[in-house]
C-alpha positions as CSV (number, residue, x, y, z in Angstrom):
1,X,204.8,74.2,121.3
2,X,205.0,76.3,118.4
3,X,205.8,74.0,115.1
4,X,207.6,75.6,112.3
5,X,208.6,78.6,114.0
6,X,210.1,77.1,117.7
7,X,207.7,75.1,119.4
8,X,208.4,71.8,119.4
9,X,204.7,70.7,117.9
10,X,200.9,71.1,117.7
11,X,198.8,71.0,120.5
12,X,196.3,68.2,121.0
13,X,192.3,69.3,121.1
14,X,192.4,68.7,125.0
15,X,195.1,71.2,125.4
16,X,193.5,73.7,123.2
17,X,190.2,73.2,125.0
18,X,192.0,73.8,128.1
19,X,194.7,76.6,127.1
20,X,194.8,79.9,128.2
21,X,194.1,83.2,125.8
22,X,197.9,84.2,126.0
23,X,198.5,80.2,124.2
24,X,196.2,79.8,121.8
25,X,197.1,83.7,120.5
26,X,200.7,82.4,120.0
27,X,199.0,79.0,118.7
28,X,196.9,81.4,116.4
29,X,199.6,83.4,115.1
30,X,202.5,81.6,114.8
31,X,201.4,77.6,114.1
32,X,201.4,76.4,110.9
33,X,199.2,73.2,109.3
34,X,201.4,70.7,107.8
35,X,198.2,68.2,107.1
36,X,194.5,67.7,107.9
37,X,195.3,66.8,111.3
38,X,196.7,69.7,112.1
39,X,194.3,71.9,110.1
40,X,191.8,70.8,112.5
41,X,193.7,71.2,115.4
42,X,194.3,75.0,113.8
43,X,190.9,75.4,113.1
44,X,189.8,74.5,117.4
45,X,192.4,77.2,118.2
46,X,190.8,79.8,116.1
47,X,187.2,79.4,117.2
48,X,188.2,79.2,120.8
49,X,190.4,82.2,121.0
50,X,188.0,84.0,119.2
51,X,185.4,83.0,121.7
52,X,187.7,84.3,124.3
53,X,187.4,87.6,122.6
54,X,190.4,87.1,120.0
55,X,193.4,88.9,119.6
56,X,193.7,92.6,121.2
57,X,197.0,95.3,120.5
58,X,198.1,94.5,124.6
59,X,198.4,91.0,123.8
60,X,199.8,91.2,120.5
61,X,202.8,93.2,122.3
62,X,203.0,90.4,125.2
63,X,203.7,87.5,122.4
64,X,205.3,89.3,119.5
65,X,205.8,88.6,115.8
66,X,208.8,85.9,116.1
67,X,207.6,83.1,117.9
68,X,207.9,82.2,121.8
């Protein structure tokens, strides 16, 4: 689902509520606002995967620096 860099487009809050770490660190590093909307949709993603204990070097590997 990653906009602006191959995912087709944001998540809804119910997905990001619902989304494993592994999604919301590519969410987190790759997604992009376009608008308000989607700055708070951006903004869910962060505190949640930081609640889940944020980004660590084993997953940066698993999802990379160019998108899915």
């Amino acid at each position: 689902m990653l906009h602006n860099s191959g995912m087709e487009s944001f998540p809804t809050l119910e997905q990001v509520s619902k989304a494993p770490r592994e999604d919301l660190a590519r969410w987190y590093r790759f997604l992009l606002p376009a608008g308000p909307e989607q700055q708070k949709i951006l903004d869910a993603i962060t505190e949640r995967f930081r609640k889940l204990g944020g980004m660590t070097p084993e997953l940066s590997r698993r999802i990379g620096h160019g998108g899915v």
